[in-house]
N, CA, C and O atoms as a printed pandas DataFrame, in Angstrom:
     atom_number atom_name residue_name chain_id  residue_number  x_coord  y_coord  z_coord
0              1         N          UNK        A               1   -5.436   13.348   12.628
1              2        CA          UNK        A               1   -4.579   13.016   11.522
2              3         C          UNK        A               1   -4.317   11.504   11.450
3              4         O          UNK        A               1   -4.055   11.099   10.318
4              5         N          UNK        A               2   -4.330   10.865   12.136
5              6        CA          UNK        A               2   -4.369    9.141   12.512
6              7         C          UNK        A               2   -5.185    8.996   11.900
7              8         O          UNK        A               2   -4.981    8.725   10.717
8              9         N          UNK        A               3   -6.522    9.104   12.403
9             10        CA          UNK        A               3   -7.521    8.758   11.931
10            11         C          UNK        A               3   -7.369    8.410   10.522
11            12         O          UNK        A               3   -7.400    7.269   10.060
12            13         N          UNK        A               4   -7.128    9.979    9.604
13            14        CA          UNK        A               4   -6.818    9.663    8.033
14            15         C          UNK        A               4   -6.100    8.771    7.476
15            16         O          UNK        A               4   -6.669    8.117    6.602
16            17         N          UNK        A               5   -4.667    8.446    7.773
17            18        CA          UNK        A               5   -4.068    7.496    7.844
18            19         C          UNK        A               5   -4.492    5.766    8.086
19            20         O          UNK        A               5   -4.116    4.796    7.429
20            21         N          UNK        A               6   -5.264    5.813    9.092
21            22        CA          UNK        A               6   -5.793    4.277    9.377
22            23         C          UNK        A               6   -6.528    4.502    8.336
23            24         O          UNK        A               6   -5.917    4.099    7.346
24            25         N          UNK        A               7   -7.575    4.962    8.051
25            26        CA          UNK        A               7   -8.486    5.029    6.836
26            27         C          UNK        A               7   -7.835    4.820    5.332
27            28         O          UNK        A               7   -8.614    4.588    4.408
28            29         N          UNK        A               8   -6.396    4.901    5.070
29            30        CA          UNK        A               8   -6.002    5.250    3.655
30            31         C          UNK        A               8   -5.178    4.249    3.482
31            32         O          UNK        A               8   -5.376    3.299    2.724
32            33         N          UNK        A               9   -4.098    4.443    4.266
33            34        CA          UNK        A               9   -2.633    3.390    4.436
34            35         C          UNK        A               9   -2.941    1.962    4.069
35            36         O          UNK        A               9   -2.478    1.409    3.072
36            37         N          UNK        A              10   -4.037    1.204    5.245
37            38        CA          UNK        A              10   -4.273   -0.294    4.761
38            39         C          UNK        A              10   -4.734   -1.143    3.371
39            40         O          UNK        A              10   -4.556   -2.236    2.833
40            41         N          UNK        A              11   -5.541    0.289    3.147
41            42        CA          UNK        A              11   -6.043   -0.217    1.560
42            43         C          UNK        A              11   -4.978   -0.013    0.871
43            44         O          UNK        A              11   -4.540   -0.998    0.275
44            45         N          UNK        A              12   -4.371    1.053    0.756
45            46        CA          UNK        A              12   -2.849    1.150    0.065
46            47         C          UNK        A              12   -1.916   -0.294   -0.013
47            48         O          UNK        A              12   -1.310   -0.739   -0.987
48            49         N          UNK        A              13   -2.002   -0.732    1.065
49            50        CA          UNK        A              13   -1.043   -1.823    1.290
50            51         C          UNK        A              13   -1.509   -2.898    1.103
51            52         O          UNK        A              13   -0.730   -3.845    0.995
52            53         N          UNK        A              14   -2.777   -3.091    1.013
53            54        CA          UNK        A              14   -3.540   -4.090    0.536
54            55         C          UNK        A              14   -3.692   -4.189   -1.239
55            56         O          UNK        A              14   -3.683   -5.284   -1.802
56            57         N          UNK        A              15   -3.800   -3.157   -1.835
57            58        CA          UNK        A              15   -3.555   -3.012   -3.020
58            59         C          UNK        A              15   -1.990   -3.453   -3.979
59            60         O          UNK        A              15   -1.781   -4.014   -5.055
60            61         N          UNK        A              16   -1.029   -2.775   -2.781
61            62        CA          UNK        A              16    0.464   -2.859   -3.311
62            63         C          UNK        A              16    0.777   -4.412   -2.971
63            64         O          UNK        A              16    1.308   -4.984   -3.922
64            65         N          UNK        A              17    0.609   -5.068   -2.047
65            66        CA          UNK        A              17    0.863   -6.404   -2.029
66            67         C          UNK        A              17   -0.037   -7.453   -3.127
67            68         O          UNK        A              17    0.312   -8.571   -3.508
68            69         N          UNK        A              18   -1.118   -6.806   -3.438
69            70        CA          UNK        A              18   -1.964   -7.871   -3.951
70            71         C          UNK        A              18   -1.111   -7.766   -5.442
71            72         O          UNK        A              18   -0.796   -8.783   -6.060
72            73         N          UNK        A              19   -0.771   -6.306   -5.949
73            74        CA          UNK        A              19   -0.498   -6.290   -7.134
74            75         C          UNK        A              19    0.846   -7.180   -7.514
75            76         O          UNK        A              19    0.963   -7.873   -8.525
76            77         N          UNK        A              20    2.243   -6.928   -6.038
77            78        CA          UNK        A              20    3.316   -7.548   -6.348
78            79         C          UNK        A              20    3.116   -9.052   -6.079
79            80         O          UNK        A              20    4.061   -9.837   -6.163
80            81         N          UNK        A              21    1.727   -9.479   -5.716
81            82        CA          UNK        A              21    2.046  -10.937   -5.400
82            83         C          UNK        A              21    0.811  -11.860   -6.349
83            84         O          UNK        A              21    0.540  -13.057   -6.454
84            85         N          UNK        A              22    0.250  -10.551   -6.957
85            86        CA          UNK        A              22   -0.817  -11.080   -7.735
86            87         C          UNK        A              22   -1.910  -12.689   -7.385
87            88         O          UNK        A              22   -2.234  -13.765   -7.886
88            89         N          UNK        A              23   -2.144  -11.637   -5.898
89            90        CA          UNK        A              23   -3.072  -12.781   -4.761
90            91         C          UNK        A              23   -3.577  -11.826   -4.174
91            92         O          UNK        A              23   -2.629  -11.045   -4.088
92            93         N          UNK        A              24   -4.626  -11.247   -3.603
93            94        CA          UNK        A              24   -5.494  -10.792   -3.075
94            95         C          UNK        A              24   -5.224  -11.386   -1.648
95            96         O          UNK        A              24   -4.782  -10.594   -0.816
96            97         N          UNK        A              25   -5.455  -12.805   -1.230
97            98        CA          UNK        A              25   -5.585  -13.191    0.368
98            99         C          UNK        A              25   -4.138  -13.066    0.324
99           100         O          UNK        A              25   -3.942  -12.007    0.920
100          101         N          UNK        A              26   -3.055  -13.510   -0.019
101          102        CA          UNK        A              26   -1.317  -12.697    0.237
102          103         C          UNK        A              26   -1.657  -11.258    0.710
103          104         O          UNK        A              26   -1.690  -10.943    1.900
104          105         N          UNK        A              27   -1.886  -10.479   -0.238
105          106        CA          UNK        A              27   -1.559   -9.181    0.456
106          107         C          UNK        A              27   -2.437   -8.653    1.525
107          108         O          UNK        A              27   -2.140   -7.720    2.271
108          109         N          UNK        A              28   -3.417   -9.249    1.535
109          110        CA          UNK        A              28   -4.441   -8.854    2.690
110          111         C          UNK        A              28   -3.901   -9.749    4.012
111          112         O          UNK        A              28   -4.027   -9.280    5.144
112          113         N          UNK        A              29   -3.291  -11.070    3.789
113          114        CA          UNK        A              29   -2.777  -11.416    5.401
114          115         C          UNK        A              29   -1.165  -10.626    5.579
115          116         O          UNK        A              29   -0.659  -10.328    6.661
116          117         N          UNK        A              30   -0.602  -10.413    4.325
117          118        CA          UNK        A              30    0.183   -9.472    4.706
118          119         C          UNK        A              30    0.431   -7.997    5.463
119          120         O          UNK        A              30    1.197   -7.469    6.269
120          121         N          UNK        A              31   -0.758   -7.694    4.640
121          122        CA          UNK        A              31   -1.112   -5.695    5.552
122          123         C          UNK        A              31   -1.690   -6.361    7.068
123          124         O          UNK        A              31   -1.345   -5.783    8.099
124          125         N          UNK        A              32   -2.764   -7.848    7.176
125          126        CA          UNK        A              32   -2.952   -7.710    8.809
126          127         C          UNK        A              32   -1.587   -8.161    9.592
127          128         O          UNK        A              32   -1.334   -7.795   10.740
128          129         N          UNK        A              33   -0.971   -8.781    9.017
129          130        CA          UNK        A              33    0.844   -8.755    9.918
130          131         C          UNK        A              33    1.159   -7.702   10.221
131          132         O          UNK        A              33    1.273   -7.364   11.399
132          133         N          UNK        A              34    1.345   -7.033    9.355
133          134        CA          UNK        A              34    1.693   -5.555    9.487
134          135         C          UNK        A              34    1.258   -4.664   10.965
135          136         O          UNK        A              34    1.928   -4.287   11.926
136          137         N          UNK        A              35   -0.408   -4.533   10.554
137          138        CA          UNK        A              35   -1.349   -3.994   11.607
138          139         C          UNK        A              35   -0.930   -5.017   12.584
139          140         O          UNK        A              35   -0.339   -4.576   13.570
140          141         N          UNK        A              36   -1.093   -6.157   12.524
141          142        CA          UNK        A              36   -0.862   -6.547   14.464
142          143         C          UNK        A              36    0.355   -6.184   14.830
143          144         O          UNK        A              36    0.407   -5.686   15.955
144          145         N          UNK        A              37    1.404   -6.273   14.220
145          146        CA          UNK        A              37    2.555   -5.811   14.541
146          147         C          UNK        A              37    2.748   -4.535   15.135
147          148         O          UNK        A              37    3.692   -4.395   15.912
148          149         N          UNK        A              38    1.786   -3.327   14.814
149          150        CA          UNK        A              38    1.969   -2.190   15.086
150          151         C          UNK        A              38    0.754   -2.166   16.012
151          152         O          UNK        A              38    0.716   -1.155   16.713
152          153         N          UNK        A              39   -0.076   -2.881   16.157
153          154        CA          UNK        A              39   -0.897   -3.179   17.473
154          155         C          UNK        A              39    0.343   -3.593   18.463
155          156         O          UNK        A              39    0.676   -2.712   19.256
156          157         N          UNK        A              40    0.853   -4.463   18.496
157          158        CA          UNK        A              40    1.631   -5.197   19.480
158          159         C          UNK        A              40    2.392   -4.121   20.204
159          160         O          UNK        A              40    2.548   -4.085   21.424
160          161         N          UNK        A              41    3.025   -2.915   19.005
161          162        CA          UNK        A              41    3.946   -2.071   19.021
162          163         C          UNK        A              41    3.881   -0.888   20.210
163          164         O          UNK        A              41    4.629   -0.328   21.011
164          165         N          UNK        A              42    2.070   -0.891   19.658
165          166        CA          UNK        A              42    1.939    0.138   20.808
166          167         C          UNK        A              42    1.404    1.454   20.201
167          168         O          UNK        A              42    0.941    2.366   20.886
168          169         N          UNK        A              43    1.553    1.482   18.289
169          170        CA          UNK        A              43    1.018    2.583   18.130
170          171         C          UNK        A              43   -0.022    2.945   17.333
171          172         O          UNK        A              43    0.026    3.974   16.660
172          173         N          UNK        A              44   -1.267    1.968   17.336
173          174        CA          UNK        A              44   -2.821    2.288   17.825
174          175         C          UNK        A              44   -3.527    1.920   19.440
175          176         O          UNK        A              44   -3.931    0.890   19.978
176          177         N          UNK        A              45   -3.445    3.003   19.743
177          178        CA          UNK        A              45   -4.403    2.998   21.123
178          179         C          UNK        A              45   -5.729    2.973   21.096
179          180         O          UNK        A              45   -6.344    2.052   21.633
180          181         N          UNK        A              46   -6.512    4.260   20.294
181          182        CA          UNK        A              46   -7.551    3.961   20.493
182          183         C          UNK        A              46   -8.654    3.303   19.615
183          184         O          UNK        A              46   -8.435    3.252   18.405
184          185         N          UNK        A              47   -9.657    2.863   20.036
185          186        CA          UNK        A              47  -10.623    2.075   18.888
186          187         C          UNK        A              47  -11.169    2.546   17.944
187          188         O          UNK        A              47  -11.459    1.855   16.967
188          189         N          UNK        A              48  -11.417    3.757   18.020
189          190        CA          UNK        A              48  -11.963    3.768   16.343
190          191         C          UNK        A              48  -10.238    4.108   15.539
191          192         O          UNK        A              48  -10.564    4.950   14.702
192          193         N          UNK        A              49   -9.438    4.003   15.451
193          194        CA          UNK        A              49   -8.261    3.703   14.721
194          195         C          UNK        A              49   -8.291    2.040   14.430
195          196         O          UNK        A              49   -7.696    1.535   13.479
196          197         N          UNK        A              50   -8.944    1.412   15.237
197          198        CA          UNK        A              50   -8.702    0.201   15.007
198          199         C          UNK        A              50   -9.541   -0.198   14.049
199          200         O          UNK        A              50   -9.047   -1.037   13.297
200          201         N          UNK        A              51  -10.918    0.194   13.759
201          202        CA          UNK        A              51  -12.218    0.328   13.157
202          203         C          UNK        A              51  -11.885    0.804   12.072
203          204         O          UNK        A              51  -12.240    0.393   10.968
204          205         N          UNK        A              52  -11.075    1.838   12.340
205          206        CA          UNK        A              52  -10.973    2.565   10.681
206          207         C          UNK        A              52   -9.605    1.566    9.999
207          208         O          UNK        A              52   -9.425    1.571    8.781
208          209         N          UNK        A              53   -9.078    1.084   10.544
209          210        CA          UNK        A              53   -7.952    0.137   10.022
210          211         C          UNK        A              53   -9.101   -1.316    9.694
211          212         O          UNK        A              53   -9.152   -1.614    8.500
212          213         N          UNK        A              54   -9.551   -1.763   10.181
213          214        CA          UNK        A              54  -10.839   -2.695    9.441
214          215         C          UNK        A              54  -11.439   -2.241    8.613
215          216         O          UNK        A              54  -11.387   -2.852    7.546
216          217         N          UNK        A              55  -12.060   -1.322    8.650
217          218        CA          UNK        A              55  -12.545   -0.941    7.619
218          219         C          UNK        A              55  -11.435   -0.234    6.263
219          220         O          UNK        A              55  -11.615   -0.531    5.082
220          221         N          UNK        A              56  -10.641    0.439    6.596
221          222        CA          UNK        A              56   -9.985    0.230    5.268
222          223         C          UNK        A              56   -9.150   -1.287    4.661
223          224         O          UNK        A              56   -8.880   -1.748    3.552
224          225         N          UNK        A              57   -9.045   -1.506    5.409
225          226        CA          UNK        A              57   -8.908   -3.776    5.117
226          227         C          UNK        A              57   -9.564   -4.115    4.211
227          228         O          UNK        A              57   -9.354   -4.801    3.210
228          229         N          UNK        A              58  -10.591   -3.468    4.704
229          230        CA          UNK        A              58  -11.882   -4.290    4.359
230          231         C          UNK        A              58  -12.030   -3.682    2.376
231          232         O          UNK        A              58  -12.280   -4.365    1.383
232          233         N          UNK        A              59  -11.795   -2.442    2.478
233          234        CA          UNK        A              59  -12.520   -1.634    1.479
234          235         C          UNK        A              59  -10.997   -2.098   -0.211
235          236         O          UNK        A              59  -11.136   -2.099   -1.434
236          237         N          UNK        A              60   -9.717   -2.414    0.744
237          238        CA          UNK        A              60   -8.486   -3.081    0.354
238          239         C          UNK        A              60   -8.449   -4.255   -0.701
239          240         O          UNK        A              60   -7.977   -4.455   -1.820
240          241         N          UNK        A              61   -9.426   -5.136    0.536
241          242        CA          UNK        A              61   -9.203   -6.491   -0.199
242          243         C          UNK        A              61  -10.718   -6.522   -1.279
243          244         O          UNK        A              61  -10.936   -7.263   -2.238
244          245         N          UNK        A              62  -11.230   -5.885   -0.938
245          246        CA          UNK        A              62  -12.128   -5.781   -2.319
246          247         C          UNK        A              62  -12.142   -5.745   -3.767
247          248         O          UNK        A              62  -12.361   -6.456   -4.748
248          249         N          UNK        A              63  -11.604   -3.890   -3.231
249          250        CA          UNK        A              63  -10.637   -3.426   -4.489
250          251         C          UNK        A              63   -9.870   -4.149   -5.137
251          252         O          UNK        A              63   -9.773   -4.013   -6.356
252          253         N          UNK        A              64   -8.983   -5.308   -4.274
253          254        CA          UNK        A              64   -8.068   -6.002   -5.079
254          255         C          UNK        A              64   -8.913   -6.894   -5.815
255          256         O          UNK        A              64   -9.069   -6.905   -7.036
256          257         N          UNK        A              65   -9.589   -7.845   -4.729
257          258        CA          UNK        A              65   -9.961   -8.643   -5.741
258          259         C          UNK        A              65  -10.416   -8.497   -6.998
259          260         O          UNK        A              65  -10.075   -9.211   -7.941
260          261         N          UNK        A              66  -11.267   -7.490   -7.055
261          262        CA          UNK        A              66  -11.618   -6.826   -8.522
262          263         C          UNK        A              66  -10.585   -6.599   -9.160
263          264         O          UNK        A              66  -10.832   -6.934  -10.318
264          265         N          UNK        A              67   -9.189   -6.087   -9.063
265          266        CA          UNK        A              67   -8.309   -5.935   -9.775
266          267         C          UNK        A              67   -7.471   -7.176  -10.297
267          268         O          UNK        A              67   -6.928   -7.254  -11.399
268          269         N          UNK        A              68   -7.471   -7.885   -9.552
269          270        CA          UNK        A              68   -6.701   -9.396   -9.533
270          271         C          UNK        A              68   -8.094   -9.960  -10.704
271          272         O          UNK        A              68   -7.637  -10.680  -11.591
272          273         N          UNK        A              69   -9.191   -9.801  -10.777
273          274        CA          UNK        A              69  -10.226  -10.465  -11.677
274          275         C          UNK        A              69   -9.843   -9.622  -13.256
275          276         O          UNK        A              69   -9.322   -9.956  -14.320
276          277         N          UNK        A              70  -10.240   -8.785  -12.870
277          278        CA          UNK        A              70   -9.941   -7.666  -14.166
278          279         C          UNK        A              70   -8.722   -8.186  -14.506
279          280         O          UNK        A              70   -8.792   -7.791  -15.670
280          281         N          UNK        A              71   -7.328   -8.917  -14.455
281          282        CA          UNK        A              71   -6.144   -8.583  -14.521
282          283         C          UNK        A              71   -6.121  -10.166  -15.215
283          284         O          UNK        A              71   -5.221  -10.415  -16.017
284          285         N          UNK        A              72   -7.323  -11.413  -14.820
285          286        CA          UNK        A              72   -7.252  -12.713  -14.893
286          287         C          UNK        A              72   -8.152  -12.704  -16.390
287          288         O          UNK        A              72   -7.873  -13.591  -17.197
288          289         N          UNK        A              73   -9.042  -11.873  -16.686
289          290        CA          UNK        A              73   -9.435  -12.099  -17.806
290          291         C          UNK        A              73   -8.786  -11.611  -18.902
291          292         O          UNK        A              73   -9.210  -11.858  -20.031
């Protein structure tokens, strides 16, 4: 059930920051604050949670940027 979560949550939060700050690299160094914070915290242990939290980052700041473009023209 983690698993799903690392996979969904970051892009979520990568999306919701980009939209309220209408910046793409804002909300994407925002969601990785986030994640190290909850690295630091203690509650991802193992690595592919960490993998799947990169990779939904990853799949995040994409999405935004396309939306932040779409949103500029």
């Amino acid at each position: 059930m983690w698993f799903i979560i690392a996979l969904i949550v970051p892009a979520l939060l990568v999306m919701l920051f980009t939209r309220v700050t209408y910046s793409y690299y804002v909300g994407t160094l925002l969601t990785v604050a986030l994640l190290v914070a909850s690295y630091f915290k203690g509650y991802t242990d193992e690595l592919h949670e960490f993998i799947a939290d990169i990779v939904s980052l990853t799949v995040g700041f994409l999405y935004s940027k396309r939306m932040v473009e779409k949103i500029k023209k």
